[in-house]
C-alpha positions as CSV (number, residue, x, y, z in Angstrom):
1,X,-6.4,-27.4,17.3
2,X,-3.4,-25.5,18.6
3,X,-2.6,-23.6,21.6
4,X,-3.5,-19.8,20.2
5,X,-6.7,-21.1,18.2
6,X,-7.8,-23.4,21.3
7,X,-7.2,-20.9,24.1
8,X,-9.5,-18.5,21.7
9,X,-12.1,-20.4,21.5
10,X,-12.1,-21.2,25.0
11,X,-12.9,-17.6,25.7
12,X,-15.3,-17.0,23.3
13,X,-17.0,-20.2,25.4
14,X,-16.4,-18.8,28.5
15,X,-17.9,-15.1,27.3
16,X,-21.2,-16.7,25.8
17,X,-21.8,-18.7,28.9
18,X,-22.0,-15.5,31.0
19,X,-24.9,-14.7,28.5
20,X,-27.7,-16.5,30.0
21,X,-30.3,-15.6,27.6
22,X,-30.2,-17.5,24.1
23,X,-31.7,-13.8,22.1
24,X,-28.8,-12.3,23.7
25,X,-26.3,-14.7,22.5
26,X,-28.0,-15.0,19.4
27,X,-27.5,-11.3,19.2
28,X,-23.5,-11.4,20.0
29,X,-23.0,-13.9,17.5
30,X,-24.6,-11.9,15.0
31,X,-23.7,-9.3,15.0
32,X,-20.2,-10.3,15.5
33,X,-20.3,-12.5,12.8
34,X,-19.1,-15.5,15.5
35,X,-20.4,-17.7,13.1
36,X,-18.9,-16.0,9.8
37,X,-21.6,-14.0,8.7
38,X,-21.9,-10.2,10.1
39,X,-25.4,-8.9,10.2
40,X,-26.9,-5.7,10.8
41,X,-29.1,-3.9,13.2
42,X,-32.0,-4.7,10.6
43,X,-31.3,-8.4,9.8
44,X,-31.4,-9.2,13.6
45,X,-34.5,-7.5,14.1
46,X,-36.2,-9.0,11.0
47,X,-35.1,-12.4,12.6
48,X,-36.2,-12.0,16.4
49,X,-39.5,-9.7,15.3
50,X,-37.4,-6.8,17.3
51,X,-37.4,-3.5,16.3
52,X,-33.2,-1.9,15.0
53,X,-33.0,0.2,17.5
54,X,-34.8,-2.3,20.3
55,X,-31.1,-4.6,19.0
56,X,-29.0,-2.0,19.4
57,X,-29.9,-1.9,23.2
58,X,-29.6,-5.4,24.0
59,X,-26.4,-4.9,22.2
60,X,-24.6,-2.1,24.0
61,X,-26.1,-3.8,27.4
62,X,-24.6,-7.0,26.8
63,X,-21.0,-5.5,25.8
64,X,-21.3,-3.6,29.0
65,X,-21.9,-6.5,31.2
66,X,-19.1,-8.7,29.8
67,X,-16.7,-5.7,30.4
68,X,-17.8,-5.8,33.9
69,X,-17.5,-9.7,33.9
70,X,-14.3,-9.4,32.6
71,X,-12.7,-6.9,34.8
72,X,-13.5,-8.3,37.6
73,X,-11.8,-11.8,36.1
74,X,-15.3,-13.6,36.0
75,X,-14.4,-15.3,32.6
76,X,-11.3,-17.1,33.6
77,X,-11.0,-18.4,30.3
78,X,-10.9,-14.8,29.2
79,X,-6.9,-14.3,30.4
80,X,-5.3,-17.3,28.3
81,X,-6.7,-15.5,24.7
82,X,-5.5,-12.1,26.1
83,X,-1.7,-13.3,26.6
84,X,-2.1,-14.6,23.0
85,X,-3.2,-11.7,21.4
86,X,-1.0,-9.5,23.4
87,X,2.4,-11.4,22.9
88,X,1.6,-11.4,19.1
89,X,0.9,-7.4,18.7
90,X,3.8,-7.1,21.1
91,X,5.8,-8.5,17.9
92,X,4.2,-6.9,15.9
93,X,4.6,-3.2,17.5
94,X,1.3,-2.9,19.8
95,X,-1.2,-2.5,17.3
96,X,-2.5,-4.5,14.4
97,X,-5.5,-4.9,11.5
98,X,-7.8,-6.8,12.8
99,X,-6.5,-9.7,9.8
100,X,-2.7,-8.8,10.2
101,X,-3.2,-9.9,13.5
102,X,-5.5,-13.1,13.0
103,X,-2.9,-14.4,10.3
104,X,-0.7,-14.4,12.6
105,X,-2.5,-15.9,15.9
106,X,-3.2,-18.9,13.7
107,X,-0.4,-18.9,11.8
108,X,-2.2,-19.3,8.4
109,X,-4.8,-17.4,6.6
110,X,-7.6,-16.7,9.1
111,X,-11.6,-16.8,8.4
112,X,-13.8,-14.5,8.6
113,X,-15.0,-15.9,12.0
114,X,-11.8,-16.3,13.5
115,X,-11.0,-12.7,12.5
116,X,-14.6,-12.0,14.6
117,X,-13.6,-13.8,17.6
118,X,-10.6,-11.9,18.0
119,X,-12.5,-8.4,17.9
120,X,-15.0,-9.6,20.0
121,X,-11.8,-10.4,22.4
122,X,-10.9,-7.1,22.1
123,X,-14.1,-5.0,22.5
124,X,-14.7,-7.2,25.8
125,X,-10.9,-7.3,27.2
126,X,-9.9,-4.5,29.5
127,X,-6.1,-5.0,28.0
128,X,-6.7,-4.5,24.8
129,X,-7.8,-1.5,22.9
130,X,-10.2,-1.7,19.5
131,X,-10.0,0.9,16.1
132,X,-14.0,0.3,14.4
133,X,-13.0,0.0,10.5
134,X,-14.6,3.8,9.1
135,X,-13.7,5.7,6.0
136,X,-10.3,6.5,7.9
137,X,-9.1,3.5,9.6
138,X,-9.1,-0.2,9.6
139,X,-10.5,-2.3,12.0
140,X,-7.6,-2.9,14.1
141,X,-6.5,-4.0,17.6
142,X,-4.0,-2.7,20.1
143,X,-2.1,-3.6,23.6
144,X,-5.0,-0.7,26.1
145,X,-1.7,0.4,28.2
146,X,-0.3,2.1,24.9
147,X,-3.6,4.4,24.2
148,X,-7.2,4.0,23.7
149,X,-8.8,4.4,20.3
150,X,-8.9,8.4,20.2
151,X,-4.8,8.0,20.9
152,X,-4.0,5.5,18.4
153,X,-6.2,7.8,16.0
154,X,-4.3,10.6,16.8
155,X,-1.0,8.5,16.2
156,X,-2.0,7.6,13.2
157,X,-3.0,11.5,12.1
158,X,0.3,12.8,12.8
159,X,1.6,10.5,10.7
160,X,-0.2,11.2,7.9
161,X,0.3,15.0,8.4
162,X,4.1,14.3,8.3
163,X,4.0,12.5,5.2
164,X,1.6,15.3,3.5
165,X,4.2,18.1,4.5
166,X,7.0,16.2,3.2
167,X,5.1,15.6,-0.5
168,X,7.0,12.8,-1.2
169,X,6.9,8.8,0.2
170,X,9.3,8.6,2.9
171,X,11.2,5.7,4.6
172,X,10.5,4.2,8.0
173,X,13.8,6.0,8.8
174,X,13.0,9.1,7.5
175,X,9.5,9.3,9.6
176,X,11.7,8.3,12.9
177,X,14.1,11.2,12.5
178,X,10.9,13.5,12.4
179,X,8.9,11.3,15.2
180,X,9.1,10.4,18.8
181,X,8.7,6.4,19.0
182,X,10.5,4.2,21.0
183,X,11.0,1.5,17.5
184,X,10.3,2.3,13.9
185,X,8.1,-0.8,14.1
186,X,5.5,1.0,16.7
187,X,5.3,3.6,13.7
188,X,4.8,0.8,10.8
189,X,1.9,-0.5,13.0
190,X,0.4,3.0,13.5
191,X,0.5,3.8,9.8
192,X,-0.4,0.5,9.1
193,X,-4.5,1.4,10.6
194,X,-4.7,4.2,8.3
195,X,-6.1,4.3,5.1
196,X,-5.0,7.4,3.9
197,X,-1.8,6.0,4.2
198,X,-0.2,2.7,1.6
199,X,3.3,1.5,1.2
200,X,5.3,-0.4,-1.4
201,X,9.2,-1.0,-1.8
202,X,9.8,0.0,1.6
203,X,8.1,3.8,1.4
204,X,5.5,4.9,2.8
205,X,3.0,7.8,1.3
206,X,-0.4,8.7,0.6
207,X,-3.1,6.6,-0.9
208,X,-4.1,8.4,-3.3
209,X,-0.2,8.8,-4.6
210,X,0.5,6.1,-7.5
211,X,4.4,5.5,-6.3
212,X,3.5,3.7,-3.1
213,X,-0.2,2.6,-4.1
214,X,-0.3,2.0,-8.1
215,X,-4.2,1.0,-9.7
216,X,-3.4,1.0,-12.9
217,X,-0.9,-0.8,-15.4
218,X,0.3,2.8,-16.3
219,X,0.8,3.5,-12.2
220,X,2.9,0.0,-12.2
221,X,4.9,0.4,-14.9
222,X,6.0,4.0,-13.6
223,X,7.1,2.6,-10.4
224,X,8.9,-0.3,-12.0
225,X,11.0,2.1,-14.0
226,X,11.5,4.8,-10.9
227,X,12.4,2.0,-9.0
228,X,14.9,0.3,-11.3
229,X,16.0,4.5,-12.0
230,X,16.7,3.2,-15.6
231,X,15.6,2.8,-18.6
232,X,14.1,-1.2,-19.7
233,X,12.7,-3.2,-22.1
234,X,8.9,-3.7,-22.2
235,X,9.4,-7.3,-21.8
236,X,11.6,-7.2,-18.2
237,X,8.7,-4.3,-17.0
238,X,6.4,-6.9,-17.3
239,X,8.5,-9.6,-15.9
240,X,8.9,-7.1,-12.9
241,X,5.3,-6.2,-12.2
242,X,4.5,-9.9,-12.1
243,X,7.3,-10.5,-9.3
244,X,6.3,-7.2,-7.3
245,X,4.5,-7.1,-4.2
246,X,1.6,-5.3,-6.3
247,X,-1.9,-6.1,-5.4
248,X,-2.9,-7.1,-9.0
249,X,0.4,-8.0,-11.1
250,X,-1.2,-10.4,-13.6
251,X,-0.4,-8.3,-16.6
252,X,0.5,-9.5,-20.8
253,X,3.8,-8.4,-22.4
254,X,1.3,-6.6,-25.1
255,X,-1.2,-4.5,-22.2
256,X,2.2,-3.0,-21.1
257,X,3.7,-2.3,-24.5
258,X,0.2,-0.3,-25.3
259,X,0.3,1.4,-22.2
260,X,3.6,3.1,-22.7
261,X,2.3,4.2,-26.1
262,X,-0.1,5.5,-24.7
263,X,1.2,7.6,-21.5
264,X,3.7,10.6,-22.2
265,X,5.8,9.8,-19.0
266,X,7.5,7.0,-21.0
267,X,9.7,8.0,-23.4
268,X,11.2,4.9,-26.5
269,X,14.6,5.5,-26.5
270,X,15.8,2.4,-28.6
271,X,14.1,-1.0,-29.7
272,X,11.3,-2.0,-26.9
273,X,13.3,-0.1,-24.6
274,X,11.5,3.0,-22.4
275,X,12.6,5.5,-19.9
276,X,11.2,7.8,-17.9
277,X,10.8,11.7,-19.1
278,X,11.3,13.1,-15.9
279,X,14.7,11.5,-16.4
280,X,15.7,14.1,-19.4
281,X,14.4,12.0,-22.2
282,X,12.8,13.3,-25.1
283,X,10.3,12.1,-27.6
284,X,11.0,12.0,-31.2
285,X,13.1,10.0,-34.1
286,X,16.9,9.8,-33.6
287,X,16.9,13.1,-36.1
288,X,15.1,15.0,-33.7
289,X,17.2,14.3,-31.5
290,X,20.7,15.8,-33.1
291,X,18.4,18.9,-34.6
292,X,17.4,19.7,-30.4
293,X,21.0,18.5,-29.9
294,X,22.1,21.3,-32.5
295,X,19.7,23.9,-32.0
296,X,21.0,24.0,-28.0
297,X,24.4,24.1,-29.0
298,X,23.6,26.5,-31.2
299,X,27.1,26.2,-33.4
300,X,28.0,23.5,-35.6
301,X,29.5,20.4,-33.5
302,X,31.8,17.3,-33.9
303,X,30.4,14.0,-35.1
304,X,31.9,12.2,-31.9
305,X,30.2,15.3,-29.4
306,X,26.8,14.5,-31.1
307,X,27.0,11.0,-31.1
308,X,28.1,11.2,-27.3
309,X,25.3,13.2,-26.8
310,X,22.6,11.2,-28.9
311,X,23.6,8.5,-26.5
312,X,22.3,10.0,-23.7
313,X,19.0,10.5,-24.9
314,X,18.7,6.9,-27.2
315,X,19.8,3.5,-27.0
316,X,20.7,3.4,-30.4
317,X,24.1,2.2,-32.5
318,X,26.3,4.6,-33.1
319,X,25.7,3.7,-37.2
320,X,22.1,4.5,-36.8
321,X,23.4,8.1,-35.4
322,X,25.7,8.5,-38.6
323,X,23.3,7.0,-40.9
324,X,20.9,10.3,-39.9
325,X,23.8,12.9,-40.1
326,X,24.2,12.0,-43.8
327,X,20.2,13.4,-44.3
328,X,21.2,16.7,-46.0
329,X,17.4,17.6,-45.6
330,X,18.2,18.1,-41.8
331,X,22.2,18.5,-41.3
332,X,25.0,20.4,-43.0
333,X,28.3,19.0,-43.3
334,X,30.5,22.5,-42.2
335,X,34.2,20.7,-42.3
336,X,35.5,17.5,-42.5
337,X,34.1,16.5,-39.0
338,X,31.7,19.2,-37.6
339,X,28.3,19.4,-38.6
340,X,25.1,22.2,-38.2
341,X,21.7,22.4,-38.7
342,X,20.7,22.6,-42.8
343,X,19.3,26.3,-43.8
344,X,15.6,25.2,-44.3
345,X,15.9,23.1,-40.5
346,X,17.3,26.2,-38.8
């Protein structure tokens, strides 16, 4: 065992001992999930033949009295774990989920009972501060001497009514130009309790807003082509989503190829190859494109000016671009190099 995980479990020892009544530790452990397994109010009661609310009691008393114990340094063992888990949120910027935090006490992927012990730690330790996991926030653990919960909360608030008035994702940069922290990590650690808020690629937005929080293939492949800013191949979008930092990026060449079929914000410019339409792209064959071309310019132009500007809109060879001039259904020939919209296109 090393030194974080043993001078952990030292205290959570050392904090049980004080306990002298086995329901009551059986209580603790339980509903701390100590042992790996959370229970609730109910469970506990079933299991001691207590009533809910009779648990809830011995719960809140117990808390209480190791607060107390701990205050007044009567778990000795208590003040190793606390300069643990304080020099790691200090690296981390003074707050931390609960599982950010246990990853890196123990330096690998924590279990569910080591994640417990730690916010048992924290609901007992006078140094640190605890964030209950709700519809809002994740459980999470803080240095006290920066704010108690209601603080952090309100941290974390203002940070999400920044990024609403803005309407947009925004950099770490961009939210310390318009907040008042002493590092931009203290305000990737706030945001990072919230979950109204998500990142990705370095921005940080709403949720609910695909660009920084994708759920769907058709989210993904958006981002991967606003973050590339132009146009690719179906092939390399999948090739990107599966080395992106997406939560779910196990995706086949053929899902992605129906799903820009399928969404209007992809446009096919050229063989396999889609863009964006926010980008100026248009849908349509490489006629409709000179007849939109045509119909803007509204006066007959050169071959070169329309294949200049086809080649904006496709990636095509400029043969293809001739080859459709020559349809005389579509395009009238008006001297040796200009050409205009036929009569029955007009």
């Amino acid at each position: 065992m090393d030194q974080n995980a043993d001078a952990i479990a030292k205290a959570i020892k050392g904090s049980l001992n004080i306990i002298e009544q086995d329901r009551e530790k059986e209580i603790i452990s339980r509903r701390f999930g100590l042992n790996g397994q959370k229970e609730t109010l109910e469970q506990i009661g079933d299991m001691l033949s207590i009533t809910r609310e009779r648990v809830r009691q011995l719960e809140k008393a117990i808390l209480v009295r190791l607060r107390v114990c701990s205050e007044e340094g009567e778990i000795p063992e208590l003040a190793a774990a606390e300069k643990v888990i304080i020099r790691n949120l200090t690296e981390t910027g003074r707050i931390a989920r609960v599982s950010t935090l246990a990853d890196k006490v123990y330096g690998r992927t924590a279990t569910a009972a080591e994640r417990a012990e730690l916010s048992f730690i924290g609901e007992i330790s006078s140094q640190l501060t605890v964030i209950d996991e709700n519809d809002h926030y994740y459980s999470a653990i803080g240095i006290a001497e920066y704010g108690d919960a209601a603080k952090v909360k309100k941290k974390a608030d203002e940070i999400v009514s920044v990024i609403k008035e803005n309407k947009k994702p925004m950099t770490i940069e961009e939210l310390d130009a318009k907040l008042t922290y002493e590092h931009p990590s203290h305000i990737v650690a706030i945001a990072s309790i919230s979950k109204q808020l998500s990142t990705l690629n370095g921005l940080w937005g709403l949720a609910k807003w695909p660009t920084v929080n994708p759920r769907n293939i058709r989210d993904k492949i958006f981002v991967v082509l606003e973050t590339k800013k132009e146009p690719m191949h179906f092939a390399d979008i999948a090739k990107a989503i599966s080395a992106s930092d997406f939560k779910r990026k196990n995706v086949t060449i053929q899902a992605i190829h129906n799903e820009l079929i399928k969404d209007d914000r992809f446009v096919l410019i050229g063989r396999g190859i889609y863009a964006l339409d926010a980008w100026g792209y248009k849908k349509g064959t490489v006629s409709d494109i000179i007849c939109g071309i045509l119909r803007k310019a509204n006066k007959p132009l050169t071959r070169e000016e329309i294949v200049k500007q086809v080649l904006r809109a496709r990636k095509v060879k400029e043969t293809t671009i001739l080859l459709n001039l020559q349809n005389k259904k579509y395009f009238k020939k008006v001297d040796k190099n200009a050409y205009e919209l036929a009569d029955e296109t007009k």
